[in-house]
N, C-alpha and C positions, 0 to 999 in steps of 0.2 A: 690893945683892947678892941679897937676899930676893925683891925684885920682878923680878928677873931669871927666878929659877929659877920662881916662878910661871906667868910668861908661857910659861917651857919646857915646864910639864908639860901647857898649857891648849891649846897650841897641837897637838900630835898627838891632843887626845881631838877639837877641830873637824874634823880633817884623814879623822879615820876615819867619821866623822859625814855628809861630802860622800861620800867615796867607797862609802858604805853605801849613799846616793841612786841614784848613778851608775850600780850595779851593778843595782840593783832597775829606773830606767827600762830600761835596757841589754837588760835578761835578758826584761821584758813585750816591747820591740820585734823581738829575736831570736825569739821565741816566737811572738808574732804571725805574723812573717813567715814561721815555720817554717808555720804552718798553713795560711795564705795560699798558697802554694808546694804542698802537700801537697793542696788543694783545685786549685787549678791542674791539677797533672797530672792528675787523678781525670775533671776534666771532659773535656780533653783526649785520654785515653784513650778514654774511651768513643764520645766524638767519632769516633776514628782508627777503632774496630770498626765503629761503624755504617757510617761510609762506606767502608770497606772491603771488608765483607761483602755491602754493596746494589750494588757494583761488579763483583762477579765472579760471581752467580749465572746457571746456565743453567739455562732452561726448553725440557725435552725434551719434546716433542707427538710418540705413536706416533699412526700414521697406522694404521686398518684397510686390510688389503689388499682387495681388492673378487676374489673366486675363483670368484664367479657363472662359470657356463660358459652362455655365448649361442647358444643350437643355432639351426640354421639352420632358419627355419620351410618345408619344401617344401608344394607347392599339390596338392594332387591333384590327378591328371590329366581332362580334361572328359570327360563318357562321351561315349560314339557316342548318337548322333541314334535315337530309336525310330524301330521300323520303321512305313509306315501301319498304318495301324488296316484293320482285317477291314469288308469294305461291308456298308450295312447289311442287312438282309433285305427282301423288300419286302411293303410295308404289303397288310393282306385288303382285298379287291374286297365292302363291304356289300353291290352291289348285284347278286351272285350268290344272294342269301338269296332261302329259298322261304319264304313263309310259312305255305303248308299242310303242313309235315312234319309227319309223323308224332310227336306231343308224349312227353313220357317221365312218366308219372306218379310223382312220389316222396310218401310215405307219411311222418311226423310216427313218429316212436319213439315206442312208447311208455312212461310213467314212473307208477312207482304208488308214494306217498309213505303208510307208513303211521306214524303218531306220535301215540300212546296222550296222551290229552289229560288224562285223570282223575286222581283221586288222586296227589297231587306234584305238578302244575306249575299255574300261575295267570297266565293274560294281563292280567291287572289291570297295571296303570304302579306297580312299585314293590312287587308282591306278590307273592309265592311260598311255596311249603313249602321244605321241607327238602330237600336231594338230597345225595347221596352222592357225594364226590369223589375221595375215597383209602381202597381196601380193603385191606387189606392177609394176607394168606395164613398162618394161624396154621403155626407150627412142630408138624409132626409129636414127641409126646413117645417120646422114648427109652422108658422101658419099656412104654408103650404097643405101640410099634413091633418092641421086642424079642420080646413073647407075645403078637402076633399079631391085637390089638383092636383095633376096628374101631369106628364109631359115630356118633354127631352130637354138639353140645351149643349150649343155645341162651342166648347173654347179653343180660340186656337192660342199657339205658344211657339217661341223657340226655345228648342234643344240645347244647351249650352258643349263647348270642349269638352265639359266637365260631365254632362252628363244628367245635371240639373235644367230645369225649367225658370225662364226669364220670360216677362212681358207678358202674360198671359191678359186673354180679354176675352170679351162673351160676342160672338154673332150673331146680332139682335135678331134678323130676319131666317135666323134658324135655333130660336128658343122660345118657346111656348109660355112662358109666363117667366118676370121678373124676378120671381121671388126665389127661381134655381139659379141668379147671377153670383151670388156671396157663396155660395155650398159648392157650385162648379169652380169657381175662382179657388176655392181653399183647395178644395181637392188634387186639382192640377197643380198647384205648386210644388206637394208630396210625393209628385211621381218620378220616376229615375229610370234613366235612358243608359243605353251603351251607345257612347257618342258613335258620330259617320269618321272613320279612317281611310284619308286617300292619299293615297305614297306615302303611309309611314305615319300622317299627322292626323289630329282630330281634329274636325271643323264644325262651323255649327250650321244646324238647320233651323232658316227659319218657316215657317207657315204650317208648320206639324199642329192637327185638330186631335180631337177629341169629342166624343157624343157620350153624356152621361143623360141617363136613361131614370125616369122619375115613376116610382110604379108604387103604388097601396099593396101591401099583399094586407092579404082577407085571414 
C-alpha cells in the first residue's frame, strides 16, 4: 500500500518535469519563427517601395521655345552705271617752244642769321654754360603796390647740377625798397636753368644774379 502511494506522488513531479521542457522548446520555435516572419515582411516591404516607386516616375524635359525673329535680309538695289568720264585735255605741243624768250630773272631772298655766340653757349660735344629756361615774373607786393613804389631789386643765387636754384638772397645796396625782398626771393626759386657741362659733367654755379624790375603800369 506504501509503494503505491509512492509511485502516485513520484509520477506528476516527472509529468511537470516533461511538460516544463515542452513548453521552453515550444516558446524558442514560436519566437524564432516570430522573428523569421517579422524579418520577412521588413525585406519584402522595402522590396514592394523600391520597385514601385522606379515604376512610376516621370521625367519632364521643358524644351526652350527658340522666339529669335528671322527678318528677311533685302539686297540693295544696284546703282546706275556712272556716267563717262569727261575727255581728256589735250596733251602741250613741246615743239612750239622758243628758246630765245625772253628769261625771267628771279633773285635768292635774302636771310640774315644773327646769334650771339659768346658768353653762355659752347660748340664743344658735350659742353656748355648755363642757360636759363624757366623765369618766372615775381608777384607785384601788395603794399608796395598800395603807396605807389616803384623800383628794382637784384638776387643772387646758385645754379644747382640739377638745374634748380639754391641759396638765394637779396643785395641790399642794389634793391630799392624792402618790400620787393619776399616777391624776389619767391620768384627766383621757380626758375630753371640748363646746368654749366664741363668734360661731360654738370657743375654748379655759384654767384648767378638776377634784376626783377618793379613797374605800376597805368
Amino acid at each position: 500500500m506504501s509503494a503505491t502511494i509512492n509511485e502516485t506522488l513520484t509520477l506528476p513531479k516527472a509529468g511537470n518535469s516533461f511538460r516544463l521542457i515542452v513548453g521552453i522548446v515550444l516558446g524558442v520555435c514560436v519566437t524564432a519563427g516570430l522573428f523569421w516572419f517579422m524579418q520577412y515582411l521588413i525585406v519584402t516591404a522595402d522590396r514592394d517601395l523600391n520597385e514601385g516607386t522606379s515604376g512610376h516616375l516621370i521625367d519632364f524635359v521643358r524644351l526652350k521655345r527658340d522666339e529669335s525673329i528671322q527678318r528677311r535680309q533685302l539686297k540693295p538695289e544696284k546703282p546706275p552705271p556712272p556716267d563717262a568720264p569727261p575727255p581728256q585735255p589735250p596733251t602741250p605741243q613741246l615743239e612750239n617752244l622758243n628758246p630765245s624768250a625772253e628769261k625771267i630773272a628771279i633773285q635768292a631772298a635774302p636771310v640774315e642769321t644773327d646769334i650771339e655766340m659768346s658768353g653762355g653757349f659752347s660748340l664743344g660735344v658735350g659742353e656748355g654754360d648755363y642757360l636759363p629756361i624757366v623765369k618766372v615774373a615775381p608777384i607785384y607786393p601788395q603794399r608796395a603796390l598800395s603807396r605807389g613804389i616803384e623800383g628794382y631789386c637784384v638776387v643772387q643765387y646758385t645754379v644747382t647740377r640739377n638745374g634748380t636754384i639754391r641759396d638765394p638772397f637779396v643785395i641790399e645796396d642794389q634793391c630799392t625798397s624792402s618790400l620787393f625782398h619776399r616777391a624776389s626771393i619767391q620768384a627766383a626759386l621757380k626758375f630753371k636753368y640748363k646746368p654749366r657741362v664741363v668734360d661731360g659733367q654738370s657743375i654748379e654755379v655759384p654767384g648767378v644774379q638776377n634784376k626783377f624790375t618793379y613797374e605800376i603800369q597805368e
